[in-house]
Wavefront OBJ file of the C-alpha trace (Angstrom):
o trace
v -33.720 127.245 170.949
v -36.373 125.181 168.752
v -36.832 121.898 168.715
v -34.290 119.450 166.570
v -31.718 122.204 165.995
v -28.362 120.727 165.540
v -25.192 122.518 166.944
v -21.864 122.219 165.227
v -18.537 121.984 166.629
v -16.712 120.059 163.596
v -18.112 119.914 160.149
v -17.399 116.637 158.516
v -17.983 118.029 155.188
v -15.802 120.879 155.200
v -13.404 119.583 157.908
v -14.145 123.401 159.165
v -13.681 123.589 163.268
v -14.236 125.980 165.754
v -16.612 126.960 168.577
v -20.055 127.985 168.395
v -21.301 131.264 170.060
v -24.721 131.912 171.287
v -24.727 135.430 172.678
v -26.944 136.485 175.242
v -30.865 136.566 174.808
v -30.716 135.015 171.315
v -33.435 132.504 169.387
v -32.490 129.886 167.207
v -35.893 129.041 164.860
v -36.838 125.137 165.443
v -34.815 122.710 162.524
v -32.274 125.002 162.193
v -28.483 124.200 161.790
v -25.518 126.013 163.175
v -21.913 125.967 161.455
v -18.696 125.742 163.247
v -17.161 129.042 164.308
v -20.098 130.714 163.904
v -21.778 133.339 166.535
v -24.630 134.219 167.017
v -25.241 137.761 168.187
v -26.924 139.268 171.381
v -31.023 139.924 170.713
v -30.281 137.813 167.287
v -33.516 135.796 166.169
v -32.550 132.983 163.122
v -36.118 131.396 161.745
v -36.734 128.066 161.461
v -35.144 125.736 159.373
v -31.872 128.296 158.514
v -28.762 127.062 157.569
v -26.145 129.149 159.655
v -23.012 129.263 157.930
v -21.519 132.823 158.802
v -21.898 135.497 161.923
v -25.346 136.843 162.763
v -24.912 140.338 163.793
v -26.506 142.005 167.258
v -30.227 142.891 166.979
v -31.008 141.507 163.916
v -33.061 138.929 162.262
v -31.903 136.106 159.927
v -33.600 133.516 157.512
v -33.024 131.004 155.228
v -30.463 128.396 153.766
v -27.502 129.709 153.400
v -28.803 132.124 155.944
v -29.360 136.118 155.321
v -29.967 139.401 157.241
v -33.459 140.105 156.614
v -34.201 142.969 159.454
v -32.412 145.125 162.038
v -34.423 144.681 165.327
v -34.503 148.433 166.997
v -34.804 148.791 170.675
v -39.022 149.556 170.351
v -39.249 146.223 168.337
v -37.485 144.389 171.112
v -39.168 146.093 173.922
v -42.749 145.124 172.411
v -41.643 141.429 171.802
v -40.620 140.769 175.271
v -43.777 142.757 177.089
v -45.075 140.275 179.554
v -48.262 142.373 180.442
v -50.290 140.645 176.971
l 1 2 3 4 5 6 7 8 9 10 11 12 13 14 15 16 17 18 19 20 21 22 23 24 25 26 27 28 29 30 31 32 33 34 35 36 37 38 39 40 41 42 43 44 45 46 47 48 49 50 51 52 53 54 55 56 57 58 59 60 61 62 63 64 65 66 67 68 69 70 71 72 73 74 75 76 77 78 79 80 81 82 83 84 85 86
């Protein structure tokens, strides 16, 4: 996780509430915000400065405010990203 994300349990806004989910082995971009009730899916990587409002699948990538799919991630993707022999 970035720096100065901000994690949301209750949304005094909205008066939406509900837990957060951070699945295995996922990245939250730096200045990023997380919704309540949302999760955030295994491999998932959100870019800075997102607004997450809704579920971010497995494997994928997600940008932006409100946030969006942009990219799946496939297994060679992943593989390369994570190579620590570079």
């Amino acid at each position: 996780m970035g720096s100065h994300c901000a994690i949301y349990s209750v949304s005094t806004i909205d008066n939406k509430e509900g837990q957060v989910r951070l699945r295995k082995n996922c990245k939250i971009g730096s200045h990023s915000v997380v919704m309540p009730g949302v999760t955030v899916g295994e491999n998932a990587v959100v870019g800075a400065m997102s607004f997450v409002n809704r579920d971010i699948p497995d494997n994928c990538v997600a940008v932006g405010v409100p946030v969006k799919v942009i990219k799946k991630i496939q297994s060679a993707d992943y593989a390369d990203s994570t190579d620590s022999n570079d």
